[in-house]
C-alpha positions in Angstrom: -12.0 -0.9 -16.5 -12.8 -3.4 -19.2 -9.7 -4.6 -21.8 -12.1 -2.6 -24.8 -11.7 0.7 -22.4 -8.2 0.4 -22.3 -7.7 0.0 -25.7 -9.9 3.1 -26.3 -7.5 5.2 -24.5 -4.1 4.2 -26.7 -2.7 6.5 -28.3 -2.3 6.2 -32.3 0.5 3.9 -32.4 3.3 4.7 -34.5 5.1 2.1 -36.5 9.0 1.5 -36.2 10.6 4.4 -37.3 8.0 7.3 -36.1 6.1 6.8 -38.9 1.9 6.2 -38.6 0.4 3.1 -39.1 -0.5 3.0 -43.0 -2.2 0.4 -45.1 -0.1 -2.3 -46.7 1.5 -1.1 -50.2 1.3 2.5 -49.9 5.1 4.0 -49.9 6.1 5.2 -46.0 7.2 8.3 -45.8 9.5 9.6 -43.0 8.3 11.8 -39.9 9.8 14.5 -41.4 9.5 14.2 -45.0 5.9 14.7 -44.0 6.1 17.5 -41.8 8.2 19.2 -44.7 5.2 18.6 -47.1 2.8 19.8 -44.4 1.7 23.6 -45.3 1.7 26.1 -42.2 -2.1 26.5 -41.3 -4.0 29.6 -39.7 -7.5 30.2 -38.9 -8.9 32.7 -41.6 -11.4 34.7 -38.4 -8.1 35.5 -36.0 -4.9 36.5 -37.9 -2.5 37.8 -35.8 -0.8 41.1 -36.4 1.8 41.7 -39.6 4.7 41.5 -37.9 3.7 38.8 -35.9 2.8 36.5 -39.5 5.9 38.1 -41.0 8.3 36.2 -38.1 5.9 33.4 -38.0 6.1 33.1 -41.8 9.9 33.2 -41.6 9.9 30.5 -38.9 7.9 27.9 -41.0 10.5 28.4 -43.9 13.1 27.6 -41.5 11.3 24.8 -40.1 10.8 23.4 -43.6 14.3 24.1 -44.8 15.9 22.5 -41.8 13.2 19.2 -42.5 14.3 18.9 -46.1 18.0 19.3 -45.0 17.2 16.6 -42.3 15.2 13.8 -44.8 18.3 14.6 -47.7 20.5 13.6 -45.3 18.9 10.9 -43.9 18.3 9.5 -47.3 22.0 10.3 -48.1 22.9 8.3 -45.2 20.9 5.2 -46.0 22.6 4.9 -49.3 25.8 5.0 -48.0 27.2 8.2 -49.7 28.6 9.3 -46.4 30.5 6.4 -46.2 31.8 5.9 -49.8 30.9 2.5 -50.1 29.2 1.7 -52.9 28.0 -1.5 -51.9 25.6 0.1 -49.1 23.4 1.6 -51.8 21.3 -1.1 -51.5 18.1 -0.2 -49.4 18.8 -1.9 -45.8 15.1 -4.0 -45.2 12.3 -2.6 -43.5 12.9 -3.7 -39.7 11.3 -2.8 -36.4 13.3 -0.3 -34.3 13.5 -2.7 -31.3 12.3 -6.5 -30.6 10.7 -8.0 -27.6 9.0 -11.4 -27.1 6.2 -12.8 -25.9 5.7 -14.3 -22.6 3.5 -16.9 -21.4 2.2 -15.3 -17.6 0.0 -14.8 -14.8 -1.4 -11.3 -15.3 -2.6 -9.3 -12.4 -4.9 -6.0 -12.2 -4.4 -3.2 -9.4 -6.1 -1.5 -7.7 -3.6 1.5 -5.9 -4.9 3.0 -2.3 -3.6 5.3 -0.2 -2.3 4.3 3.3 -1.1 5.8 6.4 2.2 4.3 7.8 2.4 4.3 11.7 1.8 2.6 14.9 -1.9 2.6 14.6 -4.6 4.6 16.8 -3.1 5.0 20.3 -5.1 3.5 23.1 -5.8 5.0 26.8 -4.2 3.1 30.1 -6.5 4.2 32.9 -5.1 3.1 36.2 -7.4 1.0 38.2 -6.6 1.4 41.3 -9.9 2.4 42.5 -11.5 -0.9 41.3 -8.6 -3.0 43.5 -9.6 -1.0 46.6 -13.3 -2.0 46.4 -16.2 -0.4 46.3 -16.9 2.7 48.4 -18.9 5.1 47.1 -16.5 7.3 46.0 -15.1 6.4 42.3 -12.2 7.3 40.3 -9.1 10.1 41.9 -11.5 11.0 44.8 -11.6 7.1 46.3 -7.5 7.5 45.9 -6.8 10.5 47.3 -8.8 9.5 50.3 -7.2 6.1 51.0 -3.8 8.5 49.8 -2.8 6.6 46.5 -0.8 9.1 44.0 1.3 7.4 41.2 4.9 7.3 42.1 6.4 6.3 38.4 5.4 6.9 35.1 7.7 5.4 31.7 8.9 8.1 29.0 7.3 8.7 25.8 8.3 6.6 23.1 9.6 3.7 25.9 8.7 0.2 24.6 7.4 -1.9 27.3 7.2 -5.7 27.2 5.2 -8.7 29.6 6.2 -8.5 33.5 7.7 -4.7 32.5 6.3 -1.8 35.2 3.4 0.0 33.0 3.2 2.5 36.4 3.3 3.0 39.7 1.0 3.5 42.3 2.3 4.2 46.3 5.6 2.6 44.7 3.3 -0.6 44.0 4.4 -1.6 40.5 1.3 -2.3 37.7 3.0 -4.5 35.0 1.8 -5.4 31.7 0.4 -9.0 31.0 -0.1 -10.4 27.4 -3.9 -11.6 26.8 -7.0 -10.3 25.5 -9.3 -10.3 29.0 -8.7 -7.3 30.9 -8.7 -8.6 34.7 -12.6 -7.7 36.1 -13.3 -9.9 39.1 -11.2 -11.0 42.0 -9.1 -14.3 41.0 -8.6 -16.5 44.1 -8.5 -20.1 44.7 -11.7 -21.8 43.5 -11.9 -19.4 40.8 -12.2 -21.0 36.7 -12.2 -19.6 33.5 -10.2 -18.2 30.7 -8.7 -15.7 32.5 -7.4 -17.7 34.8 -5.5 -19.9 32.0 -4.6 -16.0 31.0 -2.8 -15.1 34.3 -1.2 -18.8 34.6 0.4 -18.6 31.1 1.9 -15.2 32.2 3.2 -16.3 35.5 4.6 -19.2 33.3 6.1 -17.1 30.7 7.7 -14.9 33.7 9.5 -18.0 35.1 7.0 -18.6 38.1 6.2 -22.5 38.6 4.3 -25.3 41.2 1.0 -24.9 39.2 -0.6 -26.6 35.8 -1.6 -23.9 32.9 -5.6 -24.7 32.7 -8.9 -23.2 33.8 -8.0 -23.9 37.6 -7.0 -21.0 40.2 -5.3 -23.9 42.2 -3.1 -23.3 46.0 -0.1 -23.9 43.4 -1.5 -21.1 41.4 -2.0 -18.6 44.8 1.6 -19.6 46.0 3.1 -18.4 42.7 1.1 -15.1 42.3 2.4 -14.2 46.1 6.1 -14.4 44.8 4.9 -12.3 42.1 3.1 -9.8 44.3 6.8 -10.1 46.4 8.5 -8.8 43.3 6.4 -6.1 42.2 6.1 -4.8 45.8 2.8 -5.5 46.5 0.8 -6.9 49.2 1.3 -10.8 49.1 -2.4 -11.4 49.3 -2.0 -14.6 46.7 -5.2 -13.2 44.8 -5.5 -11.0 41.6 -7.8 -8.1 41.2 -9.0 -5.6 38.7 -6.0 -2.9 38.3 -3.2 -5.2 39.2 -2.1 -5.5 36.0 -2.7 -3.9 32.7 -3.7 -6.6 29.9 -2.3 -5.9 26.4 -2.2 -8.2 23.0 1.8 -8.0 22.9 4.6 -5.7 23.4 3.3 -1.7 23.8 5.0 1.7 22.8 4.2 4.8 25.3 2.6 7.2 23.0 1.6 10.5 25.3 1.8 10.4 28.8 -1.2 11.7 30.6 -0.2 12.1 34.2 2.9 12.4 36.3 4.3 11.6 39.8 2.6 13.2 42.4 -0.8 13.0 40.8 -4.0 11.5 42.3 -4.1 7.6 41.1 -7.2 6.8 39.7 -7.6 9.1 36.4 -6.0 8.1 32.6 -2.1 7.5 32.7 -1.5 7.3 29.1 -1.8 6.2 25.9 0.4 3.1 23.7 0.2 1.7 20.8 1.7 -1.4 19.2 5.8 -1.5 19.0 6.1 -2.5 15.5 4.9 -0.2 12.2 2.1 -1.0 10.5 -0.1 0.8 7.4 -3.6 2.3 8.3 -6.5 2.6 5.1 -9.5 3.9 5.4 -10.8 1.8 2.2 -13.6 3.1 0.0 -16.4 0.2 0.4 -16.4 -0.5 -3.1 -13.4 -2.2 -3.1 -14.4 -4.3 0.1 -14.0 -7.6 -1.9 -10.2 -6.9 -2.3 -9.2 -7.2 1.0 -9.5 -10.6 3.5 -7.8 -11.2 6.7 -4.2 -12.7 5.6 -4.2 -11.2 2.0 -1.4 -9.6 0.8 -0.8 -6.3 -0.8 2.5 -4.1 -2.0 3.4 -1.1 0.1 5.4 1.7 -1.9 6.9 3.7 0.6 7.7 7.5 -0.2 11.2 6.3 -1.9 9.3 4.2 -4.5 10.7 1.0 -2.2 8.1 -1.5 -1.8 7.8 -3.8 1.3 4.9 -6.5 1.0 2.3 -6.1 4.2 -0.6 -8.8 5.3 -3.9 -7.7 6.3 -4.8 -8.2 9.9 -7.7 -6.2 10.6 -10.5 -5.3 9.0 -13.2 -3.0 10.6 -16.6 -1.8 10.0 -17.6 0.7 7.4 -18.4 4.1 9.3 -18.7 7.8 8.3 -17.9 11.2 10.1 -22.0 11.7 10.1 -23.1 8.6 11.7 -24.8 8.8 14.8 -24.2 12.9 14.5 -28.3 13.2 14.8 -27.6 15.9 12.0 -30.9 14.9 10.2 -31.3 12.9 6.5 -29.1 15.3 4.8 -26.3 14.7 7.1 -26.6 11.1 7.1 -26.7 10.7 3.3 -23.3 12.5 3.2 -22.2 10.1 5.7 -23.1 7.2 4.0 -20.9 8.3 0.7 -18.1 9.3 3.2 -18.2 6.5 4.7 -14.8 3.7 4.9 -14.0 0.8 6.1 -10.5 0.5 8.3 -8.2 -1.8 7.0 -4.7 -2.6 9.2 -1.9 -4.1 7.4 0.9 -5.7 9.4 4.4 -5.3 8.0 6.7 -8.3 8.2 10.2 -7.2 7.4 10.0 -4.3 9.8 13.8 -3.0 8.4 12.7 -3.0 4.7 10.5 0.2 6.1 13.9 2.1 6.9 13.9 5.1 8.9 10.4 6.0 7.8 8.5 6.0 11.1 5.2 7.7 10.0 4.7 8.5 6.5 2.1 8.4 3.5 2.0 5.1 1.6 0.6 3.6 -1.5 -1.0 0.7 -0.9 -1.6 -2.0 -3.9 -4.4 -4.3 -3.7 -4.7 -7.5 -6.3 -7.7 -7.1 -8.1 -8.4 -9.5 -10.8 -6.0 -12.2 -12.2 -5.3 -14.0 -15.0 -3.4 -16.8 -15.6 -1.1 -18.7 -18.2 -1.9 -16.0 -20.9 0.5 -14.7 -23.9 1.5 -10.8 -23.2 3.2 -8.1 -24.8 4.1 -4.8 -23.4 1.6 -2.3 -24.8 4.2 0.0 -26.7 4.4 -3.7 -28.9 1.2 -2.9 -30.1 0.8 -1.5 -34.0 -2.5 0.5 -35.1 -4.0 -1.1 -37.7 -5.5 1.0 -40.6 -9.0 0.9 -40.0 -9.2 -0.1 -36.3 -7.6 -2.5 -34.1 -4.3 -3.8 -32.7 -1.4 -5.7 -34.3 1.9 -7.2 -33.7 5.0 -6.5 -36.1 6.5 -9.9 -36.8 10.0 -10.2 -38.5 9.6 -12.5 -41.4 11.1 -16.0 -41.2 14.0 -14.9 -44.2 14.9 -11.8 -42.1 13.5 -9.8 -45.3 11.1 -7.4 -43.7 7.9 -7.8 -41.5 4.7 -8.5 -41.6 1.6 -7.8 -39.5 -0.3 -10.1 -37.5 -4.1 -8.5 -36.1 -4.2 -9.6 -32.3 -7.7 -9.4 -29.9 -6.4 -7.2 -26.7 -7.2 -8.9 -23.5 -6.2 -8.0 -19.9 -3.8 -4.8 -19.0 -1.7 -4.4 -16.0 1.5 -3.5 -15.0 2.2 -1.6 -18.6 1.5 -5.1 -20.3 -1.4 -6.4 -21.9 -2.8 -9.9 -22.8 -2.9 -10.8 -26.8 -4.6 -13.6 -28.5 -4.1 -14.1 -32.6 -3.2 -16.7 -35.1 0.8 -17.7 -34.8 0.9 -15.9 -32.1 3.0 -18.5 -29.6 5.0 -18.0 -26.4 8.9 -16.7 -27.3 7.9 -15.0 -30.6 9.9 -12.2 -31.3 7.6 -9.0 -32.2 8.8 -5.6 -33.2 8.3 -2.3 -30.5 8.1 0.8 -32.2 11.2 3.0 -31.1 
């Protein structure tokens, strides 16, 4: 929205004191001195029954009588009859009803989202167990049930499991998580090189398992230390690694839904997790695509009105409920305008969130800045008689004010940027009360 759109949509600023802007030398009259003047009015095509015009007609005369009682007074009060002073006679000078100043700032636009607050999308844990036991023809529960594998130990919903900790069990064989981001595919043995060999070497590290070098290599140091490990998760000490005997996660996990139990065929889904810390989901409208970047910032308003800042993370690709539905052109064009682009926002100061462990969120994204500009809160502004914007400036004697025409530049944040002659950083302007 452009800074000539925004001043398009002011309302017609009163001056100090309620009364309308008017041009300079014309007498100001008070609000209700004018609505006292101000005939009752009603449309000649639709009068409304007698009685009804009789009770209306008798309400305006109040109205009027109460206004005139109202602007006597007031004018009794402002020459200081109330008071019996005769000294207060005097007219008091013309001054604004409140005073701000000006500041000298970085102004910032908004654009306000809304967000989902949560653990993210829960991911499935499928229990490899028929991968570990080779190839056989068979695949998935009906490879375990016939070599008699049944999982012996699932965690609660809503446990938060951390590296080494037991994911499952399978024949009392414990599958624990690892921290990386290569699932294990292949048999690691000595000889073996790669990534995720570094991968399993950090872990056993981490764990307190030692006699080999963290690198690329799959060493005898490394093969002596994953048989200890192997002894402590009561598994066969074999002194290799293969697909399903371990589960590889970015960082700590939360159980989310179990999807098995004890006693059930190994082989199938086990459950699902998500991260352990709270983070804020948005499903951003494309068109503001260039607000976002991996490690920007944006305010979260939680459902308190409490704001806790959040960093994005992740950034996905724009999609729509119609893609790929093979619902013909019509379908696709409606998936196109639907579609979004997932945003995740990671939440630093996880106890400025509260007790709020899934709940709709604003989300505000920086959208245009501007800085070291004069600014005035917009109720500063004064209509000018004939168009425009000004500011009410006290005069340098104290004795009245006088107004100075200002060019209306950025709004945000109920302030707005000003530029005019004399207009300088700690001036004192006038806000209409």
């Amino acid at each position: 929205m452009t800074a000539q759109d925004e001043a398009d949509r002011l309302p017609a600023v009163a001056e100090p004191g309620g009364a309308p802007a008017v041009p300079d030398g014309e007498e100001r009259k008070p609000a209700v001195a004018e609505e006292a003047e101000r005939p009752a009015v009603t449309e000649e095509g639709d009068r409304p029954p007698a009685d009804r015009r009789r009770r209306r007609g008798r309400r305006t005369a109040l109205l009027v009588v109460v206004a005139i009682a109202v602007a006597a007074a007031a004018g009794l009060a402002a020459t200081g009859a109330f008071s019996g002073d005769d000294e207060a006679a005097a007219a008091a000078p013309d001054r604004p009803a409140a005073t701000t100043e000006v500041q000298r700032m970085t102004l910032t636009s908004t654009e306000t989202v809304d967000g989902t607050l949560g653990r993210g999308e829960p991911t499935p844990v499928t229990d490899g167990s028929a991968a570990a036991s080779g190839q056989s023809g068979q695949s998935g529960g009906g490879q375990a049930a016939a070599e008699g594998e049944f999982v012996t130990w699932v965690p609660g919903e809503g446990d938060a499991l951390t590296r080494g900790e037991t994911v499952y069990r399978v024949n009392e064989r414990e599958v624990p998580l690892l921290y990386g981001t290569i699932p294990f595919y292949r048999t690691l043995e000595p000889g073996s090189d790669g990534s995720d060999v570094r991968m399993l070497e950090r872990n056993l590290d981490k764990l307190g398992y030692d006699g080999f070098e963290v690198d690329d290599e799959y060493t005898s140091g490394t093969a002596q230390a994953v048989e200890e490990w192997q002894e402590d998760l009561n598994a066969e000490e074999t002194g290799t690694v293969r697909p399903g005997d371990a589960v590889v996660a970015s960082g700590a996990r939360r159980v989310a839904e179990l999807k098995t139990s004890p006693g059930a065929v190994a082989g199938g889904e086990v459950l699902t997790w998500t991260g352990t810390e709270r983070i804020v989901s948005v499903d951003l409208d494309p068109q503001h695509e260039d607000l976002v970047k991996e490690g920007s910032k944006a305010t979260v308003r939680l459902p308190d009105g409490s704001t806790v800042v959040g960093e994005v993370t992740d950034i996905g690709t724009a999609a729509g409920a119609a893609a790929g539905s093979g619902a013909g052109a019509g379908a696709e064009s409606q998936g196109a305008d639907e579609a979004t682009l997932p945003v995740e926002l990671r939440i630093e100061d996880q106890k400025k969130l509260g007790r709020y462990q899934a709940a709709s969120v604003d989300v505000v994204l920086a959208a245009d800045s501007r800085r070291n500009v004069l600014a005035v809160p917009v109720n500063a502004l004064m209509a000018r008689p004939g168009g425009g914007y000004a500011l009410e400036v006290p005069a340098a004697d104290g004795d009245g004010t006088s107004m100075v025409p200002v060019e209306l530049g950025m709004f945000a944040d109920g302030l707005v940027e000003v530029k005019g002659t004399g207009i300088k950083e700690g001036m004192t302007v006038g806000v209409p009360k």
